[in-house]
C-alpha positions in Angstrom: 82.6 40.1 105.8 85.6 41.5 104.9 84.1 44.0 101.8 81.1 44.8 105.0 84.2 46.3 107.1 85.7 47.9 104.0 82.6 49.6 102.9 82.0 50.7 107.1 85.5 51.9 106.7 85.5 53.9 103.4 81.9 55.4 104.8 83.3 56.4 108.2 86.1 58.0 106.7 84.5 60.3 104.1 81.4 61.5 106.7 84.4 62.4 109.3 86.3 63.9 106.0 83.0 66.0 105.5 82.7 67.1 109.0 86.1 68.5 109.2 85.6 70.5 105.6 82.2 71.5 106.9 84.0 73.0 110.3 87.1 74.5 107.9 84.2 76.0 106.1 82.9 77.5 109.0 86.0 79.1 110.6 87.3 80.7 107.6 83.5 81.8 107.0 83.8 82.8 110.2 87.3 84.4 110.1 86.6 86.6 107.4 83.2 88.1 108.7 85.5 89.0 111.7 88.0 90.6 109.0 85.3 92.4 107.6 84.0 94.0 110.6 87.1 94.7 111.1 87.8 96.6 107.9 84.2 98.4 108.2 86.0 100.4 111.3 88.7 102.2 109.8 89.5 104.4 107.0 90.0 103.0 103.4 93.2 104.5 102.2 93.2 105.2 98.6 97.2 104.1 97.7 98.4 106.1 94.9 96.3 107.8 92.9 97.1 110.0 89.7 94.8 113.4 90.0 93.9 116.5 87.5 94.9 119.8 88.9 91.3 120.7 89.8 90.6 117.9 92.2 94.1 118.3 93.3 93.5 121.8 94.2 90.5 120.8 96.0 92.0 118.2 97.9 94.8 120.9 99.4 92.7 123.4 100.4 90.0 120.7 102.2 92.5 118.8 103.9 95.5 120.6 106.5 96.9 116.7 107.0 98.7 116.6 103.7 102.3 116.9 102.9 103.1 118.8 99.3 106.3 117.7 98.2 108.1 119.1 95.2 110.2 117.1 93.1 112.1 119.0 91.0 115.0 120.6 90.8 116.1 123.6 93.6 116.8 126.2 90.6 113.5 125.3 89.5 111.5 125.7 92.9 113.2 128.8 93.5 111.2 130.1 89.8 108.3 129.1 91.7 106.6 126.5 93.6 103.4 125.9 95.7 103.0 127.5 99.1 103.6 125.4 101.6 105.5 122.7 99.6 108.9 121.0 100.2 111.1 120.3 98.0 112.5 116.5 97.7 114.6 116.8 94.4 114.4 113.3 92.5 117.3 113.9 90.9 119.6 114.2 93.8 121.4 111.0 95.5 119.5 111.2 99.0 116.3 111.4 97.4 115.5 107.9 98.1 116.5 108.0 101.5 114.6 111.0 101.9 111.2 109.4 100.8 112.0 106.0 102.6 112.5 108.0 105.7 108.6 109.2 105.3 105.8 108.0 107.2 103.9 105.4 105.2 100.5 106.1 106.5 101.8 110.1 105.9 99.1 111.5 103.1 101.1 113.2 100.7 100.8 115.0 97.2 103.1 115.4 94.8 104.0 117.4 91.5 106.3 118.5 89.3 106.6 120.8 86.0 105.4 118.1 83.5 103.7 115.5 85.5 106.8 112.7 84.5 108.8 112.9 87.7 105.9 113.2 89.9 104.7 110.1 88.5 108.1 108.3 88.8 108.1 109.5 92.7 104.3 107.8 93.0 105.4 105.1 91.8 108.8 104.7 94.0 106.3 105.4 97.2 104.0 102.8 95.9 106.8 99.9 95.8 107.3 101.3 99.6 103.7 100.9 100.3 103.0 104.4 100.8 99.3 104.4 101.7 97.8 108.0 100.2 99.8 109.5 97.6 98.1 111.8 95.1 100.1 112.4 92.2 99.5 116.0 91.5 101.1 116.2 88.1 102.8 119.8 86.6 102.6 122.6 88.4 101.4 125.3 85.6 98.4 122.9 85.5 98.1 123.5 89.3 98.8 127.2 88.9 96.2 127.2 86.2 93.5 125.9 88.5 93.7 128.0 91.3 96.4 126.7 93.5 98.6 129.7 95.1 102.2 130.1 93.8 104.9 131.6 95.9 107.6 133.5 94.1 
């Protein structure tokens, strides 16, 4: 009798234990078809994302949303810059404060002379969670495909 009620027991317990994982199964099946749909209705934003000069030059004169920010230095802008572009010197102490007071869903792209501070500004916005960043690179290679320098 008593190895009866322990079997009835040990059966009753793992068909209610595979009811409730068959449920759990079902809401999170559930849950993330409802994510999903959710995701289908908005706009994938690309994050950071290194570009050549061509696709970068492209990009600015497809799109009037985005924000061209210079990082270098202000002697160096003066020589010449993009039009349109602000400056955001990486090299001076507010810099950080500047970029953190950005929008993070702001599209921005950014550049440089060389390519190596533009890429240490991507990768600052990134650890903010900057959403769409295009790091532009230098800025001869921009000038070299077309983008309009101001003097």
């Amino acid at each position: 009798m008593r190895i009866t009620t322990l079997l009835l027991l040990a059966l009753a317990a793992t068909t209610m234990a595979a009811c409730a994982s068959a449920g759990a199964t079902a809401d999170a099946d559930a849950d993330a078809a409802a994510s999903a749909d959710a995701g289908a209705s908005t706009t994938e934003r690309p994050g950071v994302v290194r570009i050549g000069a061509p696709d970068a030059v492209s990009l600015m004169a497809d799109r009037d949303d985005l924000t061209v920010i210079d990082v270098r230095t202000p002697a160096e802008f003066a020589e010449g810059h993009l039009a349109d572009a602000e400056l955001l010197d990486i090299y001076e102490a507010a810099f950080r404060d500047e970029i953190d007071g950005l929008d993070r869903d702001g599209s921005y792209v950014l550049y440089c002379r060389t390519g190596s501070r533009s890429g240490q500004a991507a990768a600052f916005m990134q650890d903010l969670g900057f959403t769409e960043v295009y790091d532009a690179g230098g800025l001869a290679d921009l000038a070299n495909a077309g983008a309009t320098l101001v003097r």
